[in-house]
N, C-alpha and C positions, 0 to 999 in steps of 0.2 A: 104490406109485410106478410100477410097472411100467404096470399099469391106468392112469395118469393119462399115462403117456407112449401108450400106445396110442392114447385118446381124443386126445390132440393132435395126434398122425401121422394118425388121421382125420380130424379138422378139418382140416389142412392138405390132406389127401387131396381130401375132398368142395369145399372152396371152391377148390381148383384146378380142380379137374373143372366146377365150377360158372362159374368164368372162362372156359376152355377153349371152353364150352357157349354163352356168352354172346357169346362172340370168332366164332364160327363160324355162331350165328342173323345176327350182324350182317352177316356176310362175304353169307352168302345173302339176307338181305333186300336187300342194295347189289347180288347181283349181278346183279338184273334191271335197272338203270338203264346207259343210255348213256354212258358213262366216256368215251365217242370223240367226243362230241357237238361240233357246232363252228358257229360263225356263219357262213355263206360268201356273197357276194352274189348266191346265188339260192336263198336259204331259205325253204322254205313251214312255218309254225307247224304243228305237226298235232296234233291236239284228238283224241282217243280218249274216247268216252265209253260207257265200259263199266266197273261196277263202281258205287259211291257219290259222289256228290260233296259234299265237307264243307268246311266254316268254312279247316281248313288240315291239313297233312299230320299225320295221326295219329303218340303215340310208338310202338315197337315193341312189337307183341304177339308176347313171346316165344312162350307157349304155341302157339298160333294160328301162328307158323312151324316149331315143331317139330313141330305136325302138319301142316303144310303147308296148311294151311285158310285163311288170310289174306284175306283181300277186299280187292279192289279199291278204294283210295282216293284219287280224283281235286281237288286242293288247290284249294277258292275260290278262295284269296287268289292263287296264280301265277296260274289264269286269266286272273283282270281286272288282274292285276300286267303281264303279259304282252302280253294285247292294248292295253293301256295305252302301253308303253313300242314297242311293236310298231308303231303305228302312225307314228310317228316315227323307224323304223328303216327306212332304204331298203333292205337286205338283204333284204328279208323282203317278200317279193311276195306274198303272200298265206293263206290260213286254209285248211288240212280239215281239216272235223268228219267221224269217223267213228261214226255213230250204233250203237249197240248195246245200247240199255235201260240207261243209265245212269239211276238215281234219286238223286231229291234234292227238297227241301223248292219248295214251289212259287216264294217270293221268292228263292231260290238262282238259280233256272230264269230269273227278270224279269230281274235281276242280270246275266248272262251275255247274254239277249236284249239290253238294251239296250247291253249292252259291244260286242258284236259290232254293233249297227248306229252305234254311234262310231266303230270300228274301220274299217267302211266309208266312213265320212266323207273317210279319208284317200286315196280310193282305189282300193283294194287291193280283189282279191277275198275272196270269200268261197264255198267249197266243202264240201255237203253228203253225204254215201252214206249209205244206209242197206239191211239187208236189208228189213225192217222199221220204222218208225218208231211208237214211242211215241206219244202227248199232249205230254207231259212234254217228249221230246226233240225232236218239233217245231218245240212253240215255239218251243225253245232255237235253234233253225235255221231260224226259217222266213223271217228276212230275207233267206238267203242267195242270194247272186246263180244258184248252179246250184243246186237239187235233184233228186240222182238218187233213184231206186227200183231196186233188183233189180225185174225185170220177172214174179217169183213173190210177192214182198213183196205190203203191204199197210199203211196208215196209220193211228192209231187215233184219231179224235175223236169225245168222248162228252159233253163237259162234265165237271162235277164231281158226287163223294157223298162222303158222310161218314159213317161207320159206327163208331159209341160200343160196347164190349162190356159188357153188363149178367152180373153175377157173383150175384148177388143168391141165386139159386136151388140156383147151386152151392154156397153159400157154407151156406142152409137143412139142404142133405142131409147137407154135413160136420157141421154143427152150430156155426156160428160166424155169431154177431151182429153189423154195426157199428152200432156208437154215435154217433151223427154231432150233432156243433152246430158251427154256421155261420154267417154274417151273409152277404146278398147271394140275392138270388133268381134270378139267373143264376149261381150260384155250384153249376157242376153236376159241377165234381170226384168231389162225393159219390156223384153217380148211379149210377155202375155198382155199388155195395156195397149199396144201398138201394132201390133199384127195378128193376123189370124193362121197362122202357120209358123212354125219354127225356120226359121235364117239356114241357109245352108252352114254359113258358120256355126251356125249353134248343134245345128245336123251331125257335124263332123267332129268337134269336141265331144259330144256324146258317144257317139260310136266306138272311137276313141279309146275313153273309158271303160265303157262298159263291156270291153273288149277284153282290157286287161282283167277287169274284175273276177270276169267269167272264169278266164282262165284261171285266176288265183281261187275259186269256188271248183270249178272241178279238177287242178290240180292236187286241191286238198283229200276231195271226196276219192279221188282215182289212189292216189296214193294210201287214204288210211282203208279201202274197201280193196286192194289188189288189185285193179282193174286198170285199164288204160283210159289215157284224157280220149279217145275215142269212142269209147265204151259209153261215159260217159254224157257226150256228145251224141251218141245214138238214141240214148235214154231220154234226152232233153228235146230232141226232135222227134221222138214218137210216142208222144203223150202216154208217157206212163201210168199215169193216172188213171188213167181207163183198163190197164190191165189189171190181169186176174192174180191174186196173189199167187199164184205157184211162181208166176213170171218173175218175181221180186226174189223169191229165194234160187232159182235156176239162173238168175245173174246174180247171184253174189248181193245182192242190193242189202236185203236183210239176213238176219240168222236162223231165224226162226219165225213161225206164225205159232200166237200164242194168245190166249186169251188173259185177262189181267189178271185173275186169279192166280192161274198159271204161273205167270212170269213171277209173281210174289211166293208165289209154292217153291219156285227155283231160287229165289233170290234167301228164301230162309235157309234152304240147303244149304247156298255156299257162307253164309255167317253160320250152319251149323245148332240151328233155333230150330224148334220141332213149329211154328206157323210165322205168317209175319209179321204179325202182332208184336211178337217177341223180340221183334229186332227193333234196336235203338236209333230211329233215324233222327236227323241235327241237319238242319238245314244251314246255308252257308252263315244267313245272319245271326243265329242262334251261335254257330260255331265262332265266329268273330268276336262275340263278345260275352263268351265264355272263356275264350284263351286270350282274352285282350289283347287279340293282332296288331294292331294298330303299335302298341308299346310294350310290347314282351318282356323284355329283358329291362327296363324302368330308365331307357338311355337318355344322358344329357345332350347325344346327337342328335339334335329335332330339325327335319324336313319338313316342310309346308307343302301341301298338295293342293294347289287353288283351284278351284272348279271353273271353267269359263264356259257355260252351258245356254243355250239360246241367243236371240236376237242380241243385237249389241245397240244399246239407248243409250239417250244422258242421263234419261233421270225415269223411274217409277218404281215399280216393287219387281217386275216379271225380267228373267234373262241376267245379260250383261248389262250391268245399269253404271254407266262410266264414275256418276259423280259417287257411287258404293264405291266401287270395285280398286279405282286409284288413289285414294285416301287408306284403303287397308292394302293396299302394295309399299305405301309409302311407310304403315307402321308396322309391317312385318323388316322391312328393310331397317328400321331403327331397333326392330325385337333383337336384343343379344341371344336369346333362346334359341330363334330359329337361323340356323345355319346356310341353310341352301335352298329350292324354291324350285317344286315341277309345276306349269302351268296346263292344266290339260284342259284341251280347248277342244269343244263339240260345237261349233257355232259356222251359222252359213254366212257372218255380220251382220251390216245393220251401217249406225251412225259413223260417218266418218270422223266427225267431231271427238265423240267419246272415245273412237279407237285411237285416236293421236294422244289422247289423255293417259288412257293406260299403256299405252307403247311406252310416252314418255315417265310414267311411274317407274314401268321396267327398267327401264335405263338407269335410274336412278337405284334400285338396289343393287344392279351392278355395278354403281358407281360405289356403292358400300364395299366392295370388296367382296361381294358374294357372287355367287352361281345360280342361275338360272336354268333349267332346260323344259322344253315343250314337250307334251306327249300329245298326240292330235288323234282323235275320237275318230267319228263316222264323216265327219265333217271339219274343214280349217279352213276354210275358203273366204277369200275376200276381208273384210275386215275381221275376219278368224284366221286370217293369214298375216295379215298387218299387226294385231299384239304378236305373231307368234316371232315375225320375223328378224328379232332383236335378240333370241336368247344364243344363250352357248351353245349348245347343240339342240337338234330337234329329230324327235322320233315321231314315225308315221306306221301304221298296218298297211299293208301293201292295198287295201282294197278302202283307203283315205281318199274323201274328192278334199284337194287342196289347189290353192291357187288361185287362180280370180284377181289377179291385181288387176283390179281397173275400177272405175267410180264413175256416179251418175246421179244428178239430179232430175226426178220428178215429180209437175206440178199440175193439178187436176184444174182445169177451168171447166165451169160449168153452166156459164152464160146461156149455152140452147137447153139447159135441163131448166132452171131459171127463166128464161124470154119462152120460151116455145112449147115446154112440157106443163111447166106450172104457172104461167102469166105472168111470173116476177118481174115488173124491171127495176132498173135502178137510177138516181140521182147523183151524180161525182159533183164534186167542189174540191178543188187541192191547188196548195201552192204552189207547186215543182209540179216538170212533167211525170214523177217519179213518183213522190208522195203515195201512190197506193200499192207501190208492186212489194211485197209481192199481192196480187189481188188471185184471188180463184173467182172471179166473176167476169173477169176480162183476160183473153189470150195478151199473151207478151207479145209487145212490141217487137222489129229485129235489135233494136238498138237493145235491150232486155235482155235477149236472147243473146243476144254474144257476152254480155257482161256476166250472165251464168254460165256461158263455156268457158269466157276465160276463168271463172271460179274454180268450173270442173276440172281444167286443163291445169289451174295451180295445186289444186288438191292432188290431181294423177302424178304431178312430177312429187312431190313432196313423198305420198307411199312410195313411186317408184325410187326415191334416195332413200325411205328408211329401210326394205328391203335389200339392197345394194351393198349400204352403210351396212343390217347386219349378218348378210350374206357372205360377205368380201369377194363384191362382183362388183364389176363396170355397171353403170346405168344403160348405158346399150344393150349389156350382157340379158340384164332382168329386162328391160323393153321385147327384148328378140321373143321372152318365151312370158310374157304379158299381157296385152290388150283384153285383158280379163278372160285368158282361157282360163277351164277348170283342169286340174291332171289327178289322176288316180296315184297313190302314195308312190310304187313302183316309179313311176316317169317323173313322177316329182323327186324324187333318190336320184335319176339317171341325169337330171336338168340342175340340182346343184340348189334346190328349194327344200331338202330336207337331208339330214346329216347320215339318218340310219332308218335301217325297218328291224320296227318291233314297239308292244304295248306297253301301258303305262308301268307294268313291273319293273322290264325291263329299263325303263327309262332311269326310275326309280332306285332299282340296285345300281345300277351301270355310277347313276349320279356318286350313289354313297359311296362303290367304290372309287372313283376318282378322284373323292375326298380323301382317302384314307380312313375311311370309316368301317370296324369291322362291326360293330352293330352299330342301331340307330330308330328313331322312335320317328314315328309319322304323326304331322297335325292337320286336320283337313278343314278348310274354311271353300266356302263362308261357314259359321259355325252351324245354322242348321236350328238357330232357336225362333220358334214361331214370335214373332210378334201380334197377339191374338187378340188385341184390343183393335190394331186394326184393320185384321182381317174379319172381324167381328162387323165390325164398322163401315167395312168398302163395300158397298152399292152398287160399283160396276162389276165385283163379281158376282153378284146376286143376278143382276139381269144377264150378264154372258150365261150364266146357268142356266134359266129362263127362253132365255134366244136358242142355245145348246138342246135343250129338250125340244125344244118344239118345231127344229128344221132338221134335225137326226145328223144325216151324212152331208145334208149340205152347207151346214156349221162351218166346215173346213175353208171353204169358200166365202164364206162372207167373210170371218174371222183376217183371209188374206186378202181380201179387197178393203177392210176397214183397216188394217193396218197400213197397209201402202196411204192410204189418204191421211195420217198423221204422221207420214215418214218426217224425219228434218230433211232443209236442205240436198246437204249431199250426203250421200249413201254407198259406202262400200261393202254392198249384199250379194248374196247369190241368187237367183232363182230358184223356186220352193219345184223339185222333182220328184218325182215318184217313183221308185225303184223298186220294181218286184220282179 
């Protein structure tokens, strides 16, 4: 008795202490935000970009604030919520960006580019600083009306590369095989387990791409800097970055060299403020929900904004997790509340399994009599192409890798890392020749082997009908431009896999007006509420932390070879690239 009283004065012990714990990460993560923040009629928006920028504000990573590690994450959605509502707010005289190597997916970057030269329309200025400038954060800036330079700085235009890591060899010394069947000959997920160089196929869909990207990044920058896509292109081949500042203002590149002081000495000018002190900056999250963007006007027109962001699983806490994600498709489709439904999908896939689940969700609240439309992030490829392929219309940014229809199982045996590396062997007993497959200690059999391509070859026809089905294409049609190549938004608009280009805003009004909707209130799910008992509680993120500190930069790496070895089955994924 005694003992059982003890154990329950600890329980109570530990989950207080664990409250306590959770009461106090929050306290600190809230207390870097402006509590004082205020609308005043001479407010300049101010943009910080420094840190990530993502789909929308991440939930709290306990861990990650107890050790103080957190990263910096800058919300899509307030951005373009922001300069949205912003430019119809006469308080708000105008934008600085302060540049600082903020990264983020490159349709993120077009997304805010052209937000900001809307924003302009009304206008308003537009104010840039940097010590430094990015590629990346350039563009993001380079409509704007000033750009300064620190007069040490320097600018970085290179164009793009893409760099695929082949494992193959590592993977030889451990002692560990993949078994790879596939359909799709752009279908180069597999490559890095299986080859030590990229496929000519995979060569040429790259290229491809990144072709067009280019273009859609320096037609931007040539256009809002006056310059030609040449100029541009000259800039990119002869490393600029090594040049001296005068060379950045004698092309047009910047406006000025200016040190920070400076540039905030100018910017009180033009609000009219004798320092800068004096001027009221509201950064975009602040701004959102001080003018409660989201539901301005208190409408009973409510649009659901469903997040579909990372990997696509059946089941855990991280990404797209099928057995969440289609059960709240299913109750948003019975909610009388919400009317209509944008799915914006940032996802390279994942499980083939769970994307047939949420595909068929989808279906199912259009079978309610409602609307659905896609807005597609940096990323819609592969089984981020499979949920998307079903709605009513679908919007892309021209520089979207979408596409990838095609699927692939693979299965790791490890029999010479086991027998040869570590002396393991092993003992079989089973009833059927079968009984152990799938085994990761024994390579498959052929007989094995075909039985999982016919698997994969039933899974490939099955995507390529529901694409087809909600395309209103021949299955030939989608076959012809299938085999798991990737296409940049643009070619994917020209091939008849996406309806329209332009960002989630756009998708967003476009939708409400084709309802007939003149206003209309926004709900964005998942809702975003920490479940902190058992984040509290999960062990595996304790050690990924653990593992994270202690191998730095090559975290990235492990983290994509431990995932591949609990893939399911079959997998409609993209290959993890790297674009800079």
């Amino acid at each position: 008795m005694l003992g059982s009283l003890a154990g329950i004065w600890l329980s109570v012990i530990l989950f207080t202490t664990l409250i306590l714990l959770f009461i106090i990460v929050i306290a600190i993560a809230g207390g870097t935000s402006n509590t004082t923040a205020k609308i005043t009629d001479n407010t300049v928006l101010y943009l910080d970009l420094v840190g990530t920028i993502e789909e929308r504000a991440p939930e709290i990573d306990l861990i990650s604030e107890i050790y103080g590690n957190s990263a910096k994450v800058i919300p899509l959605n307030d951005i373009l919520r922001s300069l949205k509502n912003a430019q119809k707010d006469d308080r708000i005289k105008g934008l600085y960006i302060n540049c600082d190597g903020a990264t983020s997916g490159i349709a993120t970057s077009e997304e805010i580019h052209n937000a900001i030269i809307e924003f302009q329309k009304s206008g308003k200025w537009v104010y840039a600083y940097a010590d430094s400038y990015t590629q990346n954060n350039y563009y993001i800036v380079s409509s704007a009306n000033f750009i300064d330079l620190n007069p040490m700085g320097s600018v970085d235009i290179k164009g793009l590369s893409a760099t695929t890591m082949f494992f193959k060899n590592l993977l030889d010394k451990i002692g560990i095989e993949m078994q790879v069947v596939k359909v799709g000959t752009y279908k180069s997920a597999v490559e890095p387990f299986i080859l030590t160089e990229m496929s000519e196929a995979s060569r040429l869909q790259q290229e491809h791409y990144l072709k067009n990207i280019w273009a859609t990044i320096s037609n931007g920058i040539a256009s809002a800097r006056n310059v030609t896509i040449e100029d541009v292109n000259y800039w990119a081949d002869s490393i600029i970055i090594t040049k001296s500042a005068k060379y950045y203002i004698e092309n047009n590149i910047v406006d000025r060299l200016s040190y920070r002081h400076e540039t905030e000495e100018s910017l009180a000018e033009l609000c009219g403020v004798d320092k800068y002190d004096d001027i009221n900056l509201v950064t975009p999250t602040e701004y959102c929900k001080l003018e409660n963007t989201l539901n301005p006007e208190g409408s009973s027109n409510k649009i659901a904004i469903l997040y579909a962001v990372g990997d696509i699983v059946d089941q855990g806490n991280d990404g797209i997790v099928g057995r969440k994600m289609a059960p709240q498709i299913l109750e948003l489709a019975e909610d009388n509340d919400i009317k209509a439904l944008v799915l914006r999908v940032n996802s390279g896939g994942g499980s083939a399994f769970a994307s047939e689940q949420i595909w068929e969700a989808l279906e199912q609240f259009k079978a309610n009599g409602k609307t659905f439309y896609v807005s597609m992030g940096h990323l819609a490829a592969s089984g981020g192409y499979y949920i998307s392929c079903g709605a009513n219309r679908i919007y892309a940014d021209e520089t979207t890798l979408t596409g990838s229809i095609g699927i692939f199982g693979l299965i790791p045996c490890v029999k010479n890392l086991l027998d040869e590396n570590l002396g393991i062997t092993q003992g079989l007993v089973s009833t059927n020749v079968n009984s152990d497959f799938i085994s990761l200690s024994e390579p498959m059999t052929p007989s094995q082997r075909n039985s999982m391509q016919q698997m994969i070859n039933n899974g490939y026809e099955t995507f390529v009908s529901r694409c087809a089905e909600g395309r209103g294409m021949s299955i030939d049609a989608i076959k012809a431009i299938a085999e798991g190549r990737v296409w940049d938004g643009q070619s994917a608009l020209e091939l008849g896999l996406v309806d329209k280009i332009g960002g989630i805003d756009i998708a967003i009004s476009e939708l409400a007006s084709d309802l007939g909707f003149e206003d209309y209130a926004i709900v964005e799910y998942p809702s975003g509420a920490n479940d902190f008992i058992n984040k509290l509680m999960n062990i595996e993120n304790v050690s990924e932390h653990i593992i994270s500190n202690n191998i730095g930069v090559s975290y990235e790496y492990y983290n994509m070879i431990n995932k591949m070895s609990r893939l399911e089955k079959m997998q409609c994924r993209m290959e993890k690239i790297i674009i800079e």
